[in-house]
N, C-alpha and C positions, 0 to 999 in steps of 0.2 A: 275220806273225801270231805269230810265233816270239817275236821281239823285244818285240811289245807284252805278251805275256805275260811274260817275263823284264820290263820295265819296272816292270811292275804288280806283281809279286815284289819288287823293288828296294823299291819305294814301302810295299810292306806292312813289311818289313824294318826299314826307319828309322821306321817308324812304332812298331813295336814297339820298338827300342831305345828312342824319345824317349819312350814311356812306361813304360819299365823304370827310364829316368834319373830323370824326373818321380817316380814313385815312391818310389826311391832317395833326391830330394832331402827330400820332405816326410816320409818315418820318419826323416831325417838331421835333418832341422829337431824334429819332435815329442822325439827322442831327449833332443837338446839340450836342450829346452825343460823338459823334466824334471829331467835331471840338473841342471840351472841352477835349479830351485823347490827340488832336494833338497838343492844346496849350501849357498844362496843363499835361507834362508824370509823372507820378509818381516816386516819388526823392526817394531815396537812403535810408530815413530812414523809408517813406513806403512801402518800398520793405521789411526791415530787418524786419518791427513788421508783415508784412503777413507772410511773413518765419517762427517767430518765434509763431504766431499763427497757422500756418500748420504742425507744430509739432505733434508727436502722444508721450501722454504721456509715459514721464520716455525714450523718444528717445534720448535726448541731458542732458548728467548727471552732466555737468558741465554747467552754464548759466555766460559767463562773462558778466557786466551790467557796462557803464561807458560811458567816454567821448571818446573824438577822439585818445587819448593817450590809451584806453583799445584795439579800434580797430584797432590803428596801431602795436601795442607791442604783440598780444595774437592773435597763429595762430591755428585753431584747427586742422589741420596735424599735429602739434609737439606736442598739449596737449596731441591727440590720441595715437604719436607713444610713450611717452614717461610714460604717464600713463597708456593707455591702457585703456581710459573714452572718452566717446566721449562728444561734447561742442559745444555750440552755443553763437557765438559773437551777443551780443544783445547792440550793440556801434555803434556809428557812428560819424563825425565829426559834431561840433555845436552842439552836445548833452548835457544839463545842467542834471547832475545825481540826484543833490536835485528834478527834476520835475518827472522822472521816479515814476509810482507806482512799489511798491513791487512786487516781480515775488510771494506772494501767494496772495498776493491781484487779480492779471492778472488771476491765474490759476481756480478763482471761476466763 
């Protein structure tokens, strides 16, 4: 009786380290996660490909795709007022356009 009790203590024991560890790891993992958003903010060209991944299809009927000359030169206020299509600047500066995939290649 003696010993199942002492067993049952053992059991409770490592139970409790492995969620002391568990614990440890995930504020270990959160910590990181943070200080890695606060080093490391996310730039300007993965901002525009979330954007334009947040899209719902046939939203934006014009897709401008180019370098930093597509996204200084093409405003989609004026495509909108002047066409009357709406558009997404899918450009940004340091943009090499030869490295872009296809927008039906992205769309599958």
């Amino acid at each position: 009786m003696i010993e199942e009790r002492h067993l049952g203590k053992r059991k409770r024991v490592k139970l409790k380290r492995f969620v002391k560890g568990l614990f440890f790891c995930l504020l270990f993992l959160a910590g990181w996660k943070a200080v890695v958003l606060l080093l490391y903010p996310s730039n300007e060209i993965v901002r525009t490909w979330h954007g334009f991944y947040a899209l719902e299809k046939g939203e934006a009927q014009v897709l401008v795709v180019g370098s930093s000359h597509a996204y200084a030169t093409f405003d989609p206020s004026v495509i909108a007022r002047t066409t009357g299509m709406s558009s997404y600047i899918l450009a940004s500066n340091s943009r090499c356009v030869q490295r872009l995939p296809s927008p039906e290649r992205i769309r599958r």
